[in-house]
C-alpha positions as CSV (number, residue, x, y, z in Angstrom):
1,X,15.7,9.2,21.8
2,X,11.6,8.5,21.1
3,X,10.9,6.2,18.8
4,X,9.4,8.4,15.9
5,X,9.9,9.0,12.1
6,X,10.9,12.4,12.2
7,X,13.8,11.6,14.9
8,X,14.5,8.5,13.8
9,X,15.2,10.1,10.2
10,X,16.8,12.8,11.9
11,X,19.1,10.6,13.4
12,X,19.9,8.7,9.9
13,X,21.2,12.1,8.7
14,X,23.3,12.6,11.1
15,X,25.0,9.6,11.0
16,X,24.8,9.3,6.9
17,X,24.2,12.7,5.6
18,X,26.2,12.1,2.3
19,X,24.2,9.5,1.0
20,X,21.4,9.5,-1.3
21,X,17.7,9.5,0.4
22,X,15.2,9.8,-2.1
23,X,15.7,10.1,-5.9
24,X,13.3,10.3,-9.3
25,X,14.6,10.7,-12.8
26,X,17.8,13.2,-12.5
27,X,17.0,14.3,-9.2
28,X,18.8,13.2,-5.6
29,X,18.4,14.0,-2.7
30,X,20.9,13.4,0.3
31,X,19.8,12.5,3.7
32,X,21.4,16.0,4.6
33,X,19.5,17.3,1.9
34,X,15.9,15.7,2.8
35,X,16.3,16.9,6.3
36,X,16.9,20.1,5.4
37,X,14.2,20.3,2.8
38,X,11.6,18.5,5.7
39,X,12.9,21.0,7.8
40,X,12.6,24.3,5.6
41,X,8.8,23.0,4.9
42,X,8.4,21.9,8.7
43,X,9.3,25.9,9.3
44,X,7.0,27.4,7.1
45,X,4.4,25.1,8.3
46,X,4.4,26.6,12.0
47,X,4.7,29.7,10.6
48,X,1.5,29.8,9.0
49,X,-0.1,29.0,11.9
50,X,0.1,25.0,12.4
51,X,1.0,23.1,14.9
52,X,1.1,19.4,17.0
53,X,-1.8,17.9,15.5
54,X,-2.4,20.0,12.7
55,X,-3.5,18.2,9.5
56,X,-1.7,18.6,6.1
57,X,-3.7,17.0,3.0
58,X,-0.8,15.6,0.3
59,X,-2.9,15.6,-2.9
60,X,0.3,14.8,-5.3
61,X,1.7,11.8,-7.2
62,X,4.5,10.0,-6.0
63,X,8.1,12.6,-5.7
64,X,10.6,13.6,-4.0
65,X,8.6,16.4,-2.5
66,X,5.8,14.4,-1.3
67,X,8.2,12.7,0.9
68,X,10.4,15.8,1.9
69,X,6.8,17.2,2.6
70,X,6.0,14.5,4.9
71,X,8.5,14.1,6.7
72,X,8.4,18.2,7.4
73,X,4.9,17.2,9.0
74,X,6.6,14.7,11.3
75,X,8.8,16.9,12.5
76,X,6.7,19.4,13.6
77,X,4.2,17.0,14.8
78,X,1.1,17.6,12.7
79,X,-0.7,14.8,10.7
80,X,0.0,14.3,7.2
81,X,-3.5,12.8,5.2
82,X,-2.6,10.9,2.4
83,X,-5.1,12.1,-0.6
84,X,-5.8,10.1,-3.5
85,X,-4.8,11.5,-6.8
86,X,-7.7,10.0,-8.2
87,X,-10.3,12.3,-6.5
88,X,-12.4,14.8,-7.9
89,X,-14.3,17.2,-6.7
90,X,-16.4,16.1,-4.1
91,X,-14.5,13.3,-3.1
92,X,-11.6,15.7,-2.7
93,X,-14.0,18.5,-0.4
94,X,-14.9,15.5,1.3
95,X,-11.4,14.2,2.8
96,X,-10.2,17.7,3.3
97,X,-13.0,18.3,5.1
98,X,-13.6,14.9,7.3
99,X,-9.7,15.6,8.1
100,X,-9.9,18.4,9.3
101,X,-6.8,19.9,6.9
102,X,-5.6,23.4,7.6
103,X,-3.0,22.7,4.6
104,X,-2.6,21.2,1.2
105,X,0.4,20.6,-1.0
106,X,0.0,19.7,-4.6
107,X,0.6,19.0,-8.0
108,X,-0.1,22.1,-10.5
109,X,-1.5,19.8,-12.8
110,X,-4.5,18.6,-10.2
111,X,-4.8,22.3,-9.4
112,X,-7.8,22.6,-11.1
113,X,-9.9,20.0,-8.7
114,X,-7.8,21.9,-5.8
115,X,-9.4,25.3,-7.2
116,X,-12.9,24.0,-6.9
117,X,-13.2,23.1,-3.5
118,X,-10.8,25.3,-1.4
119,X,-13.5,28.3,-1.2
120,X,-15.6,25.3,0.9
121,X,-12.5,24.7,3.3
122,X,-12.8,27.3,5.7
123,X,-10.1,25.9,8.0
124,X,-7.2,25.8,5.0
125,X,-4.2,28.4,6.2
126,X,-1.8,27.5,3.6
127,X,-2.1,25.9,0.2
128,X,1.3,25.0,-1.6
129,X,1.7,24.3,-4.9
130,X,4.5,21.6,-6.6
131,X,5.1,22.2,-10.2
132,X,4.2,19.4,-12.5
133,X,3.6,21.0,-15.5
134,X,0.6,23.7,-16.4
135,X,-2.4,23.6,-14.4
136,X,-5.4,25.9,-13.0
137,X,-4.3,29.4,-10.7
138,X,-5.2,28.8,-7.4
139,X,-5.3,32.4,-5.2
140,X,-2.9,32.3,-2.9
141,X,-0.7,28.8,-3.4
142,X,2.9,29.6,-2.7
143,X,5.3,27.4,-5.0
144,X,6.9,24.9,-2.5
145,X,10.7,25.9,-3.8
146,X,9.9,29.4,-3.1
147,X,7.9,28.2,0.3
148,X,10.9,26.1,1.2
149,X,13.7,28.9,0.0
150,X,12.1,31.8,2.4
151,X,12.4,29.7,5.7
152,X,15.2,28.7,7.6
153,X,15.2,25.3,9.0
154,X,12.8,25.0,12.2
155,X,15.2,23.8,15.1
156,X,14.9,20.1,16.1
157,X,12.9,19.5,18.8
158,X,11.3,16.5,21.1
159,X,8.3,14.8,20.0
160,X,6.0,12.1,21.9
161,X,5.7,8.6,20.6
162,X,1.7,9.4,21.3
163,X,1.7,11.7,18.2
164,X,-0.9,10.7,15.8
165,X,-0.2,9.2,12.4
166,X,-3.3,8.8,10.3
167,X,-3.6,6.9,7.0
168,X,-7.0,7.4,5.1
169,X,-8.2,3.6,4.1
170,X,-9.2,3.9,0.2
171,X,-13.4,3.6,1.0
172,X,-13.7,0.4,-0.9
173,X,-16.6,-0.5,1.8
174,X,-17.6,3.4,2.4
175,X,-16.0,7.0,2.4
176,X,-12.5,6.8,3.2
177,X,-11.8,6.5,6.9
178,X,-8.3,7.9,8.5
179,X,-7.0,5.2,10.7
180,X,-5.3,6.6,13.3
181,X,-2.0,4.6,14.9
182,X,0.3,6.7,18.1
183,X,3.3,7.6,15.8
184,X,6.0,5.5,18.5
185,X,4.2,2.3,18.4
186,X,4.5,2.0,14.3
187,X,7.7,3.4,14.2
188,X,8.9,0.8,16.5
189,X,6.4,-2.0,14.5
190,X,8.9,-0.5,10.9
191,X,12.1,-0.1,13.0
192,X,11.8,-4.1,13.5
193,X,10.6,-5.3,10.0
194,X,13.7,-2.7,8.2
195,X,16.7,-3.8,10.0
196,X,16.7,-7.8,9.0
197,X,16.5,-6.5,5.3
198,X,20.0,-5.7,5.5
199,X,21.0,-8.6,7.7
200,X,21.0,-6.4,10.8
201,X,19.2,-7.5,14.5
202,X,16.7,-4.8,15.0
203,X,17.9,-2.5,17.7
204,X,16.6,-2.5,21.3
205,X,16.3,0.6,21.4
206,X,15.8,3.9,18.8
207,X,19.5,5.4,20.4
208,X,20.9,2.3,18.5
209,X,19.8,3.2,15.6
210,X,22.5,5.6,14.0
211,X,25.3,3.4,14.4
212,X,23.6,0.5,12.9
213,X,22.8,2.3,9.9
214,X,26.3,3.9,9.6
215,X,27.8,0.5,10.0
216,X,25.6,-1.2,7.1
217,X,26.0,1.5,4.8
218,X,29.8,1.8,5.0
219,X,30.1,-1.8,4.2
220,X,28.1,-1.4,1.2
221,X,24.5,-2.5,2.6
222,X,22.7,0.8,1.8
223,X,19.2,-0.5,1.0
224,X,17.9,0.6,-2.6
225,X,14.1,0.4,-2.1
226,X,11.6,1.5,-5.2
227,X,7.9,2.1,-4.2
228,X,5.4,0.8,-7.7
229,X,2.7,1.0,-5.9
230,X,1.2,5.0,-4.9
231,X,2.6,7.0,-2.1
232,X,-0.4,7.6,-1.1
233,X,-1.6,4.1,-0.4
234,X,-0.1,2.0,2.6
235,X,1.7,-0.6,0.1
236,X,3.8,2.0,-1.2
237,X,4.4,3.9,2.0
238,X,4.5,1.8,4.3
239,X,6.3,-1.3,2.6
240,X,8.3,0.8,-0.4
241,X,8.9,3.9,1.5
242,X,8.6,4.4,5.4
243,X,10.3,0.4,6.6
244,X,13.3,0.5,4.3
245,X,13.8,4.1,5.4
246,X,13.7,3.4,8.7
247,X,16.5,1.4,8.0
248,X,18.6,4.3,6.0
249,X,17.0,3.3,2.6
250,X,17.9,5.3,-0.3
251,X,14.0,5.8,-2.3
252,X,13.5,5.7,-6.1
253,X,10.3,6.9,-7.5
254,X,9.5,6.5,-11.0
255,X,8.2,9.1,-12.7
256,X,5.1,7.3,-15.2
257,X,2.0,7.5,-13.2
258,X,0.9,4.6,-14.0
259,X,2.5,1.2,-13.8
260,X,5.3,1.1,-16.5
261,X,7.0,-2.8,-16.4
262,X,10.1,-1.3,-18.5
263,X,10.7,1.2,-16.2
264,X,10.6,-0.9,-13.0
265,X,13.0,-3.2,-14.8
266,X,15.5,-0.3,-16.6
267,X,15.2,1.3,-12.9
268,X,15.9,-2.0,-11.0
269,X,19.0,-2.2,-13.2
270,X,20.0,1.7,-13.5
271,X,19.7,1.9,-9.1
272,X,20.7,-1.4,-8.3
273,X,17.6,-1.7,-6.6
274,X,17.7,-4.2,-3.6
275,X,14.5,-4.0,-2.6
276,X,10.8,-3.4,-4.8
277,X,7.8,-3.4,-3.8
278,X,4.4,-4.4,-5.9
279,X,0.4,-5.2,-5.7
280,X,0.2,-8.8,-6.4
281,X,-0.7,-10.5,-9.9
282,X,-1.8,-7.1,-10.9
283,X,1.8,-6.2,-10.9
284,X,3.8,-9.0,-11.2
285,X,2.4,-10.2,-14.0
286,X,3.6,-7.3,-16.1
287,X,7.0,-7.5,-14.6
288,X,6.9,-11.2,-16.0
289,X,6.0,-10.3,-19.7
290,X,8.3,-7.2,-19.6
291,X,11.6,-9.6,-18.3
292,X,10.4,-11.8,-21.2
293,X,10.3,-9.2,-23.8
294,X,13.8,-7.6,-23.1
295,X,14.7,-4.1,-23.5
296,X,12.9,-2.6,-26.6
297,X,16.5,-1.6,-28.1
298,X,17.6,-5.1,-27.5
299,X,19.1,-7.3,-25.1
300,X,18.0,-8.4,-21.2
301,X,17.9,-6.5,-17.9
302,X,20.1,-6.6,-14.9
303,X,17.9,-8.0,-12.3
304,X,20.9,-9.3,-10.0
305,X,20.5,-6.6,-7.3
306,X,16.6,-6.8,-6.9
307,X,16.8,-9.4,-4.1
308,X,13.4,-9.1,-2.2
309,X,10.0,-8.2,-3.6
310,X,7.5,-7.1,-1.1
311,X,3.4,-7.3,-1.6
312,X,0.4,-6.4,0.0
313,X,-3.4,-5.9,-0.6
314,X,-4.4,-7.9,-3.2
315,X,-3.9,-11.5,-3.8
316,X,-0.4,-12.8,-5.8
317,X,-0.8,-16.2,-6.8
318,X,1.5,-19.2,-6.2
319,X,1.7,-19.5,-10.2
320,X,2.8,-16.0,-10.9
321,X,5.4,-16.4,-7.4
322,X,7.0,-19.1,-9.5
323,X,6.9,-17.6,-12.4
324,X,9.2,-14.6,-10.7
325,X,11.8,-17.4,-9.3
326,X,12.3,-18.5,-12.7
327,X,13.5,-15.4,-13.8
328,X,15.0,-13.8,-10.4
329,X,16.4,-17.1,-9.1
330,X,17.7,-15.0,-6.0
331,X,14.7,-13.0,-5.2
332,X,12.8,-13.3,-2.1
333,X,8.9,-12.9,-2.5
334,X,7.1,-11.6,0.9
335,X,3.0,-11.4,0.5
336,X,2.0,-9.3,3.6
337,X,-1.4,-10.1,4.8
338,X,-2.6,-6.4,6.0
339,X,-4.5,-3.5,5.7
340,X,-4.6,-0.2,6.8
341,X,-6.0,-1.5,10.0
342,X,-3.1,-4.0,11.0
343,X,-1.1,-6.5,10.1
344,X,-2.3,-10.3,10.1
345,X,0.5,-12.8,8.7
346,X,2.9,-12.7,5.9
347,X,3.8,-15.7,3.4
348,X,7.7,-15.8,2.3
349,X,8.6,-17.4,-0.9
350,X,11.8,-18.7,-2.2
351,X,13.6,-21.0,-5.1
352,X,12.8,-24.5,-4.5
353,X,10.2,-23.5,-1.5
354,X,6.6,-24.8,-2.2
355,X,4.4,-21.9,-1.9
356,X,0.0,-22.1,-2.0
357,X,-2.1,-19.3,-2.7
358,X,-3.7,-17.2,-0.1
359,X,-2.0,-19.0,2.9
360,X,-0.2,-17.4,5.8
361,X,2.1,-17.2,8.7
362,X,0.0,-16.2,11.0
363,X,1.9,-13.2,13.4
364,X,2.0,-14.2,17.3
365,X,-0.6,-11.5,17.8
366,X,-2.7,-12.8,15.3
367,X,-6.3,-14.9,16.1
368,X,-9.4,-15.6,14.0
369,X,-12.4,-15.9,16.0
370,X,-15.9,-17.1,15.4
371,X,-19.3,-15.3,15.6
372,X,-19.2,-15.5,19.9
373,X,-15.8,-14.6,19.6
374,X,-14.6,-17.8,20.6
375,X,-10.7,-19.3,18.7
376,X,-11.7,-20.9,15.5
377,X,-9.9,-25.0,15.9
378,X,-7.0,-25.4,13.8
379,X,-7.4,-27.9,11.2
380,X,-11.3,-27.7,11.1
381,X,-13.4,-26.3,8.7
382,X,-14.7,-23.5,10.8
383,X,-14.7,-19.8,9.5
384,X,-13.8,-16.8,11.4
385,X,-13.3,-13.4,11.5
386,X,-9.0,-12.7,11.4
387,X,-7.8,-9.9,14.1
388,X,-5.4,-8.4,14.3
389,X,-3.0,-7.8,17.7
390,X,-0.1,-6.0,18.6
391,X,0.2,-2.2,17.5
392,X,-3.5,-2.1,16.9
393,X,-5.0,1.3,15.3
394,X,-6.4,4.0,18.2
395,X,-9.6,4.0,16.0
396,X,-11.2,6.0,12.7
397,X,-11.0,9.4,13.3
398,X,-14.4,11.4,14.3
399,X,-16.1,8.0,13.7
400,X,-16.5,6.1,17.1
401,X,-19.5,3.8,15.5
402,X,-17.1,2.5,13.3
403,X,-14.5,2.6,16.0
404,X,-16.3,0.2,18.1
405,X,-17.2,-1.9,15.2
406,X,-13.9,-2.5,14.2
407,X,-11.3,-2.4,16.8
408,X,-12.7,-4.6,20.1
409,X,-11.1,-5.9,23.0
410,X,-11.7,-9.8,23.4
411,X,-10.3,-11.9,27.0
412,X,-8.5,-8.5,28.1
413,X,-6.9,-7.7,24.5
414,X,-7.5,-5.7,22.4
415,X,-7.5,-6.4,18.6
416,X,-8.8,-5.1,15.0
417,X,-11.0,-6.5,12.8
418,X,-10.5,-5.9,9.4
419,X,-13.3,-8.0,7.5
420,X,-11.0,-10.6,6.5
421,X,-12.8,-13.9,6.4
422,X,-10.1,-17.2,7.3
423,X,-9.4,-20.7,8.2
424,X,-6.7,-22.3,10.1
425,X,-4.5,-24.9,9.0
426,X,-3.8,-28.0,11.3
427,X,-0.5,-26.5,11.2
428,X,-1.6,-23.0,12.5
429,X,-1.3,-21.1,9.3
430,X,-4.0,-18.6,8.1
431,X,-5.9,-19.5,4.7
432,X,-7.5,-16.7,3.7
433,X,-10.7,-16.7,2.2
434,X,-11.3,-13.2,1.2
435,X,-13.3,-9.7,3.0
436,X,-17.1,-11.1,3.9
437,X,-18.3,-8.0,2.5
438,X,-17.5,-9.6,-0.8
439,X,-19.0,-13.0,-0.3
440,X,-21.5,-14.0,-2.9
441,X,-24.8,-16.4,-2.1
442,X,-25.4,-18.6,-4.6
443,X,-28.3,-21.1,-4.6
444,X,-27.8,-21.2,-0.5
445,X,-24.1,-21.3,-1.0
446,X,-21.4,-19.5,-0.2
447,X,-18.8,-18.5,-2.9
448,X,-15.3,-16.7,-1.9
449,X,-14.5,-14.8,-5.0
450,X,-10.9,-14.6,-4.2
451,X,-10.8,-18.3,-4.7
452,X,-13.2,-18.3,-7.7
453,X,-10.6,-15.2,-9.5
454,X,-7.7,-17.5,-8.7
455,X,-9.1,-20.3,-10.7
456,X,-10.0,-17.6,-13.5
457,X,-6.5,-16.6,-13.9
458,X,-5.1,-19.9,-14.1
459,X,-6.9,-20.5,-17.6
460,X,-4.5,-19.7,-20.5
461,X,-5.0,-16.6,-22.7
462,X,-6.9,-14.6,-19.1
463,X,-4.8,-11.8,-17.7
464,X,-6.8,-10.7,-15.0
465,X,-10.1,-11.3,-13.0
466,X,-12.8,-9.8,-10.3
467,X,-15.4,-12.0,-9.7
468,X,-19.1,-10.5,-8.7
469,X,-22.2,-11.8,-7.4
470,X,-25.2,-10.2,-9.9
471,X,-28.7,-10.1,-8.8
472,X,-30.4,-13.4,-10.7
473,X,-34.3,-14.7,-10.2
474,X,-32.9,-18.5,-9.7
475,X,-29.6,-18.4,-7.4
476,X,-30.2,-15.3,-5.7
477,X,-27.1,-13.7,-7.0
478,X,-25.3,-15.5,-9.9
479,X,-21.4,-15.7,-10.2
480,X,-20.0,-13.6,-12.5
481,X,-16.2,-13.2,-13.6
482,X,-14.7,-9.8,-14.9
483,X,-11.8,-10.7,-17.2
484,X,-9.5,-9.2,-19.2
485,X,-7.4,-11.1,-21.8
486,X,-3.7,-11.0,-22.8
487,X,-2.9,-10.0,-26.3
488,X,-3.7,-11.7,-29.1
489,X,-5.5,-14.3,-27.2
490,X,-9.5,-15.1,-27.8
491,X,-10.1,-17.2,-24.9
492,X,-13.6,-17.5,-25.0
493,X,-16.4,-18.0,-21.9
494,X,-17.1,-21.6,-22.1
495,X,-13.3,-22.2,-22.0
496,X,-13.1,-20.4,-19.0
497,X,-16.4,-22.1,-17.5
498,X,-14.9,-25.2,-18.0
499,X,-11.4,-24.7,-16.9
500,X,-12.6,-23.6,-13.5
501,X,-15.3,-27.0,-13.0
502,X,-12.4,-28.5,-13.9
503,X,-10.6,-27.0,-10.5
504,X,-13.6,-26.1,-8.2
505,X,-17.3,-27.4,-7.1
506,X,-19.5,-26.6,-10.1
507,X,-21.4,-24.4,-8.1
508,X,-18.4,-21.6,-8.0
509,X,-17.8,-21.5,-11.7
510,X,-18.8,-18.5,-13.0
511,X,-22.2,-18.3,-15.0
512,X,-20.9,-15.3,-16.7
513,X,-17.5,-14.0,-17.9
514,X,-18.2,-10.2,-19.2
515,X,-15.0,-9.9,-20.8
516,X,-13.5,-6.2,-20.8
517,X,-10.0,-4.1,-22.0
518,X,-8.8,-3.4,-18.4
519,X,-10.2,-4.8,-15.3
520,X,-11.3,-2.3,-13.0
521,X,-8.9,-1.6,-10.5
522,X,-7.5,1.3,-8.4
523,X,-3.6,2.7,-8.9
524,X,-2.5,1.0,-6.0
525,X,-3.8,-2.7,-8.0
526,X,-6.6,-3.0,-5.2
527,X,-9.9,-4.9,-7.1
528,X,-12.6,-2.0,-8.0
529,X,-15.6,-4.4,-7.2
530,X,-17.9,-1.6,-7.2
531,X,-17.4,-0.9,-10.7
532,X,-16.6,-4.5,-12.0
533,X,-20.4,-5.0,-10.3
534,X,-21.3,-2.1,-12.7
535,X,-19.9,-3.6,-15.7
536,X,-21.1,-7.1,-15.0
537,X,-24.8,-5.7,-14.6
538,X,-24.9,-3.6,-17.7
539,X,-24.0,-7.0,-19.8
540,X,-26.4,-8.8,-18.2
């Protein structure tokens, strides 16, 4: 049996078809249920004239049939593209088109954006719509419960571990980019991380696999995972979504669209939820206040199931960890250090385990390397580049400038190179500094803002933080911090000026905080430092 989602999930149905896959609000799924949905849509996929390789755009919030409509692309061995929901209209043409989609599922209430552009997307063959409320005719969308009632299942069939998977990076340093991985090797990567989240050795091999599962499940060890973070982002997908199931998860989306703390918690409780996964401070932090609130009719949530919390993408502070462990005593805190481009090191966090911000266990495959590519020396103060090893990407798709740039072999191995900026501890862990790209010069000196936000959100009555460099006649670019307070508070600049001297060289401290409602970032908590940028200049 190939290690691949589609048999791999296939395999999980088979062996524990009763119980629940996916779930939101009122609405569950079995396993024999998803695999007959994926199937039904997997049919009517080939029969509109995809095949192997063929690209599907999902352009949908997070649901049960964004993942039933997945997985149908995996089993007939086309390439789903993750769309953000966010997109409008040329951003949207512009994915679809760069991808090379020949179909599109999605919500009727982004049919409008979809009705604008599909007249420019000459390669489209099928365009299915989900029902989400009223939204804009599009000619031609078939309803996906009508699509999926008028086919029988396609027959089962075998796949190649070389099958591409693709996940579109968000374009926080450019247009979007689909990273493209060989479908076997990250199956393989997820079949690994799931099984020790039930306290199960990871199989040797994917024929393994059904029996594990059948044996963890009927002993009461069915994982209960729920995705916060998008779909459509690799934090949600990959950590909330494809690992757990990979492991014969059961998945609970909620249904607000954006990040309700109640909800998580009342969801947590209502699921028994074993494992959630979040975006850093930007998350936890609400979680925090929400726990310390109670339920709005009264009383305290059930938290006693939730026992690990996964993050990735944006930093989640040592603070707010403890802050978590006070409340979730038995909760296990893992802050992946990744990107759509690979994984670098991960930090796990436990009660009465000292925990510091920003610093990693570095994965065997793992390296940071200077400018001439030579090992940055544990324990010194060099900075290098972090790369990546081990299942590393096949490249950006139609882009083999960027390729090159980013994915380079170095001593006969080949690694990627994510733009992550890092020391090494004497001990061999990974601090990391933050993406150079980011990196502000200030008066000749360098200034991490990672480091600099940190410090920011340490300072009582500040609930969140980007930190800029803005264009300025006398340091070349000066520091600037983005905040937003917590409520009721009037933390004022100077305070927050002074806290952080207090912590770092006064050359890091911010000569500005531009204080605004919501700091900008994207659904999936990842810092917006092209807009904070914007907002920083127009207050200057």
């Amino acid at each position: 049996m190939e290690m691949h989602f589609a048999t791999v999930w296939e395999s999980i149905a088979d062996a524990i078809p009763d119980r629940p896959a996916i779930t939101q609000a009122d609405t569950t799924r079995t396993w024999a249920e998803f695999d007959d949905r994926g199937a039904r849509f997997a049919q009517a996929l080939t029969a509109a004239g995809l095949g192997p390789d063929s690209k599907v755009g999902l352009y949908m919030y997070n649901c049960n049939e964004y993942m039933e409509a997945h997985y149908g692309v995996f089993k007939m061995r086309g390439v789903a593209v993750n769309v953000n929901y966010r997109y409008l209209d040329e951003e949207l043409w512009y994915l679809l088109d760069n991808s090379d989609a020949e179909a599109i599922v999605f919500h009727s209430s982004l049919a409008e954006r979809v009705a604008k552009v599909v007249d420019r997307l000459p390669k489209l063959k099928l365009l299915v719509v989900v029902d989400d409320g009223p939204g804009a005719d599009v000619p031609g969308a078939q309803q996906f419960e009508s699509l999926l009632a008028g086919h029988d299942p396609m027959e089962r069939i075998t796949r190649s571990e070389d099958d591409i998977y693709m996940l579109y990076t968000g374009g926080t340093t450019g247009m979007p980019k689909g990273v493209m991985y060989a479908t076997g090797g990250l199956t393989a990567g997820f079949v690994q991380s799931g099984y020790p989240m039930v306290g199960l050795a990871a199989p040797s091999d994917a024929s393994e696999i059904p029996a594990l599962v059948k044996g963890a499940v009927e002993s009461g060890n069915q994982l209960v995972s729920i995705p916060c973070a998008p779909l459509m982002h690799g934090t949600g997908c990959w950590l909330g979504w494809f690992i757990p199931m990979c492991a014969g998860a059961h998945i609970v989306t909620l249904t607000n669209r954006s990040l309700d703390p109640h909800e998580v918690l009342q969801t947590i409780e209502d699921r028994k939820a074993t494992t959630i996964t979040i975006v850093g401070d930007s998350f936890a932090k609400p979680l925090i206040r929400a726990i310390d609130e109670g339920k709005p009719g009264g009383g305290t949530y059930d938290l006693s199931s939730a026992g690990l919390f996964m993050s990735s993408g944006v930093m989640w502070t040592a603070e707010v960890k403890q802050q978590m462990l006070d409340r979730i005593e038995q909760a296990v805190l893992l802050d992946a250090m990744g990107s759509s481009e690979g994984s670098m090191g991960t930090q796990i966090t436990m009660k009465g385990v000292a925990m510091d911000t920003a610093k990693f266990t570095q994965s065997p495959e793992t390296k940071v390397f200077k400018d001439d590519d030579t090992e940055v020396t544990p324990g010194s103060d060099e900075v290098g580049m972090v790369a990546a090893g081990g299942n590393v990407p096949l490249g950006y798709f139609k882009d083999e400038e960027k390729s090159a740039r980013t994915f380079r072999v170095i001593d006969g191995v080949r690694y990627s190179f994510p733009g992550d900026l890092a020391m090494v501890a004497e001990d061999g862990t990974l601090i990391l500094l933050g993406r150079g790209s980011q990196v502000i010069n200030t008066g000749g000196e360098k200034v991490f803002p990672e480091e600099v936000e940190e410090a920011v959100k340490r300072v009582d009555g500040v609930l969140d933080c980007l930190v800029v460099g803005v264009e300025n006649e006398k340091f070349g670019q000066a520091v600037t911090a983005v905040a937003s307070r917590v409520d009721g508070s009037s933390v004022d600049a100077a305070t927050v000026i002074a806290a952080v001297k207090n912590d770092l060289a006064g050359y890091k401290a911010p000569k500005t905080v531009v204080f605004v409602d919501d700091v900008p970032r994207a659904p999936n908590g990842k810092a917006d430092y092209k807009r904070a940028k914007s907002l920083a200049e127009a207050d200057s």
